[in-house]
N, C-alpha and C positions, 0 to 999 in steps of 0.2 A: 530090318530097318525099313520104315515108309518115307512114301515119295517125299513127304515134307521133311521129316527128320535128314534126309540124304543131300534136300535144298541146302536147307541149313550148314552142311557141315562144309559145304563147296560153294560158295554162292558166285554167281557168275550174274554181276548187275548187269550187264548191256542185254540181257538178252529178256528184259521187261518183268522180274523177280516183284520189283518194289511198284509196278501199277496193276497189281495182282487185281480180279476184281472178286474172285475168292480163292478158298487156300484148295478148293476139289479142282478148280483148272490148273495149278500151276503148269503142269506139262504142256497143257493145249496153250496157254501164253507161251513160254519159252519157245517153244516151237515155232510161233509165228511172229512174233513180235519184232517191227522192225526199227522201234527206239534204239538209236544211240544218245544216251542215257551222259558221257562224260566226252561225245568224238567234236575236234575243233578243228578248225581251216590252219594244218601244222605249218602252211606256207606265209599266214597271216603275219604279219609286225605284233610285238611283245611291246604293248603301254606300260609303263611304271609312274606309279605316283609315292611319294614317302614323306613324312616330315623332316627326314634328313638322311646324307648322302655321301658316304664318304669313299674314298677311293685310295687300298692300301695293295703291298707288296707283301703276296702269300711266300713266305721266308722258307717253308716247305716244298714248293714245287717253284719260287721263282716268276709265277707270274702274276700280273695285275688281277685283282677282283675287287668288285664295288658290295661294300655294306650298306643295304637303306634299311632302318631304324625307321619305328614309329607307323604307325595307321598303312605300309605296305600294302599297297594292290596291281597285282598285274594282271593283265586282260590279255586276250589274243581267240579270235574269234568270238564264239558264243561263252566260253570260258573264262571265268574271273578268279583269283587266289589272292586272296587277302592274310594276311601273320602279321605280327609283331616286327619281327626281322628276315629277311633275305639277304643272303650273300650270292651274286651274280662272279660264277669264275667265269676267266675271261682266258682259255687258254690259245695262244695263234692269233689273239684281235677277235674274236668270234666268242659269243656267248655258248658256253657251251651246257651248264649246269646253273640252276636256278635251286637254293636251297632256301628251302623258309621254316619259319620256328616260332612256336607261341601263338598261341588262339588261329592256327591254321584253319579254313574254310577257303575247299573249292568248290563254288555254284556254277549250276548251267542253267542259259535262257528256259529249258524245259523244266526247272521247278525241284533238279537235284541237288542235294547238297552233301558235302561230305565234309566232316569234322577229327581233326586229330590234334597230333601235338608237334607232329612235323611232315613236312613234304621234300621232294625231290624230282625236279621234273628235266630230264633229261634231254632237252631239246634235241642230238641228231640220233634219239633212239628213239624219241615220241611217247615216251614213258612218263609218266607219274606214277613215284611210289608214295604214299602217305603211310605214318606209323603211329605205334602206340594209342591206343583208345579210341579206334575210330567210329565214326558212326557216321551211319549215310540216312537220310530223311528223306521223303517223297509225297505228297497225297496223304500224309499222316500213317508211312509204312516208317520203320524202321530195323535199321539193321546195326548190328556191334558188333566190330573184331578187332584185329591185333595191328593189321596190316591191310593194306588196298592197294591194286598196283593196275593202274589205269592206261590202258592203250588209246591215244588221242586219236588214232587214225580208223579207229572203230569206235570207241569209245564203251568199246565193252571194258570192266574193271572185273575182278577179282577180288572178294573180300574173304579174310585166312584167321583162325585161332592162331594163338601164339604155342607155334612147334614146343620152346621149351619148357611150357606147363603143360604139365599131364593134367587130363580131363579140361582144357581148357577147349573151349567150341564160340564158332560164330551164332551170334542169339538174334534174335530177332523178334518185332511183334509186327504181325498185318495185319491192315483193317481192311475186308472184304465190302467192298463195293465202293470201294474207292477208285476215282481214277487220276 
């Protein structure tokens, strides 16, 4: 297996994959690159905007969480997530999970973007996971997998083939001499 094929099959965005400026350096990027690619101020305030807002009783666990419906965006640092819908659980008074759904996209001020069909951003773990059909964009790089699971306090992410298709793999296309 070559050093590209091995990229491929483990890709590890934070450490400067997607501003390749050819596919012969990748090792010498990863190695030095000191982009953090999806890392946000974890201690920042969470903005929400929505066209609408409601606030009901999870019957399952008993407590409060809000549904915002409609053009959803929440911000916090350099960081934005815009969906369809979020549901904000509210366990103890404290936001604990932010779930979003439908035309998911999280952008950073540096020009990433990552696309799915759902997210899950685990505020006191610093986690966002995204799923199903992802795709990240860059400088006209791109990458497709199954799953992305993004550390805010690095902002290195991990993008993964879906374990239970055989022969399923993370794809990608670079365009060399892009920055």
């Amino acid at each position: 297996m070559n050093t590209f094929q091995a990229a491929l099959m483990s890709v590890t965005c934070g450490v400067g994959l997607l501003s390749l400026a050819s596919l012969a350096s990748i090792t010498a990027h990863a190695q030095t690159s000191s982009s953090h690619l999806f890392k946000t101020d974890t201690k920042a305030e969470i903005s929400l905007q929505t066209d609408q807002l409601d606030i009901e009783l999870d019957e399952k666990t008993g407590t409060q969480q809000a549904i915002l419906r409609g053009h959803v965006r929440a911000a916090q640092g350099p960081l934005t997530l815009e969906s369809d819908k979020a549901v904000l659980q509210n366990p103890a008074g404290q936001v604990g999970t932010i779930k979003v759904s439908g035309n998911v996209v999280i952008m950073s001020k540096n020009g990433q973007q990552a696309k799915g069909d759902w997210a899950a951003y685990e505020i006191d773990k610093k986690i966002i996971t995204m799923g199903d059909k992802v795709t990240l964009h860059q400088n006209g790089n791109k990458l497709q997998g199954q799953k992305l699971i993004i550390d805010t306090l690095t902002g290195i992410g991990t993008l993964t083939a879906d374990a239970k298709q055989p022969g399923s793999r993370v794809r990608g296309v670079l365009t060399p001499g892009q920055k």
